[in-house]
C-alpha angles and dihedrals in degrees: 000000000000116000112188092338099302110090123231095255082057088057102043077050098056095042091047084052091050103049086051089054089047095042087047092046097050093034079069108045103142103053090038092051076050093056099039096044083046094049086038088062093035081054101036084059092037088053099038082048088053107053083038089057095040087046091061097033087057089044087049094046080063105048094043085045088072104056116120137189119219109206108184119216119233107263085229101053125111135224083261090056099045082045089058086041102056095046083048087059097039088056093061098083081199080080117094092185145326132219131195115224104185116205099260083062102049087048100051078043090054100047081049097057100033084045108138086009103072141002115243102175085077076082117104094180146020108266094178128093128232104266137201108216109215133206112178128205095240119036080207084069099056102102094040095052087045092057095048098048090050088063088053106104122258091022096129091182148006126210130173103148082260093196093047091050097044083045093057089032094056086045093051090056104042082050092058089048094053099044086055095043082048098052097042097052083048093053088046090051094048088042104053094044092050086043087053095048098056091037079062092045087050099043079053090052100039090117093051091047097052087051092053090045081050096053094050107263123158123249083240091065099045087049096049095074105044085039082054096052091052093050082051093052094040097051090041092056095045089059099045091057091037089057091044094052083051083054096037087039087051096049100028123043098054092059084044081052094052102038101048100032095168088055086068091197081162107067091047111113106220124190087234088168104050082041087064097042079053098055090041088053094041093051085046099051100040088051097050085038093054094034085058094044093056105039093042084056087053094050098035084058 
C-alpha cells in the first residue's frame, strides 16, 4: 500500500531506523550530555565571537565607507581640463562618485569649520584649488585609485590621510586572519569531542557491528545511525548555546549599553537571524563530519 509515494514497508524501515538511533542516543546519555554540553560552549563562544566580528566589521563598513580621496585641481587648469578630469574619473569603475567642490565652496567650508579659531577674513584672496572629492567601491582600493587619479593631468595633488588608511586597512586584515584562526580552533574543539563520543558508542557496539558486517551490511548502513546520533548531538547543542545568546542578548547587552554609552552596542544592526542559521549549520556539520570520522576509523580497522 503506497501512501504519498513511500509504501508502508518504507515506512515501517525508516521508524525502525529511527527508534535504533533514539534508543542508541539515550542508551548513551552520559557521553552524549558530554558532547552536547561540550558543542553547546564551543557554540556559545563561537556565537558570542560572531556577533562580536559582524558588529565590528559593520561598524567598520561604516567607517571605510567614508574615505575619501581629495584629489586638488591645478591652479592653473581650466573648465575644459576639469571637464577632462572628471570623465577621466568617471571612466575608472573603482570609483563609487565624484563630486566637484569648487573653491568658493571649500572656502565658505573652511571659515565654517575654522570659525572662532581663526580669522579668515584676514584673507584677501582664495588660496584653495578647485577639488574632486573621491569614494571608491572597495576601501581596499583606496591607495591604488589614489595613485591612478594623481597621473591624471592637472591633478596638482593627491590626499587620503595614507597612514590612517594603511593603519585601518592592516586592522581590517589581521582581523579577518584571527576570526578564521578562532573559528576554526572552535570547530576542531567541537569536532573532536563529538569524534570521541561516538568512537566510544562504536567500540560499545563492536559486537553488533561484526555481526552486521557478517550478515552482509554496507558500510553506509552501519554509518547512518551513529551519523545520525552526532547530528543529534550537534543540533542539540547548537540550540542549547543559541537559546542561551537570546537569554544572554536579552539581559546583557542593555547593561553593556548603559554602562559603556560611547560604545554605542546598541546601534549596531546584527543579522540575528542568518547568525543563528549559521550555529545551527556549524552544530549539524561538525556532528555528521566527526560522526564520519569515527566510525570510518572503526570500519577501515
Amino acid at each position: 500500500m503506497k501512501s504519498g509515494g513511500i509504501t508502508s514497508l518504507d515506512w515501517g524501515r525508516i521508524r525502525f531506523f529511527l527508534g535504533e538511533v533514539l534508543r542508541s542516543f539515550t542508551r548513551n546519555a552520559g557521553m552524549q550530555i558530554t558532547a552536547i554540553g561540550t558543542v553547546a560552549v564551543t557554540i556559545v563562544m563561537l556565537g558570542v565571537f560572531l556577533y562580536v566580528r559582524a558588529a565590528f566589521i559593520r561598524v567598520g563598513s561604516e567607517v571605510f565607507n567614508q574615505i575619501e580621496i581629495s584629489a586638488y585641481a591645478d591652479p592653473s587648469a581650466t573648465a575644459g581640463d576639469e571637464n577632462s578630469i572628471r570623465t577621466a574619473l568617471a571612466k575608472d569603475p573603482r570609483i563609487l562618485s565624484v563630486s566637484f567642490v569648487p573653491k568658493r565652496v571649500g572656502l565658505a567650508q573652511l571659515r565654517q569649520r575654522m570659525k572662532g579659531q581663526i580669522d579668515t577674513s584676514l584673507l584677501t584672496e582664495n588660496p584653495l584649488p578647485d577639488k574632486f572629492r573621491v569614494r571608491v567601491r572597495d576601501a581596499q582600493e583606496v591607495p591604488a585609485v589614489a595613485q591612478s587619479v594623481a597621473r591624471i593631468p592637472h591633478i596638482q595633488n593627491v590626499e587620503y590621510g595614507r597612514q590612517v588608511v594603511q593603519r585601518l586597512l592592516q586592522l581590517a586584515a589581521v582581523m579577518r586572519r584571527v576570526g578564521i584562526a578562532v573559528i576554526v580552533l572552535f570547530l576542531l574543539v567541537a569536532g573532536i569531542i563529538i569524534s570521541n563520543t561516538i568512537r566510544l558508542t562504536v567500540f560499545a557496539r563492536r559486537r553488533e557491528i561484526s555481526i552486521m558486517q557478517l550478515v552482509g551490511a554496507t558500510n553506509m548502513y552501519i554509518r547512518m545511525p551513529f551519523i545520525c546520533e552526532g547530528l543529534l548531538a550537534g543540533v542539540a547543542g547548537a540550540a542549547i548555546a543559541v537559546g542561551a545568546l537570546a537569554v544572554a542578548r536579552a539581559s546583557l547587552l542593555p547593561k553593556i549599553a548603559l554602562a559603556l554609552p560611547w560604545l554605542q552596542v546598541n546601534t549596531v544592526a546584527v543579522d540575528l537571524s542568518s547568525l543563528v542559521l549559521e550555529l545551527f549549520a556549524v552544530g549539524a556539520a561538525v556532528g555528521v563530519i566527526a560522526s564520519w570520522i569515527a566510525v570510518g576509523r572503526y570500519l577501515r580497522t
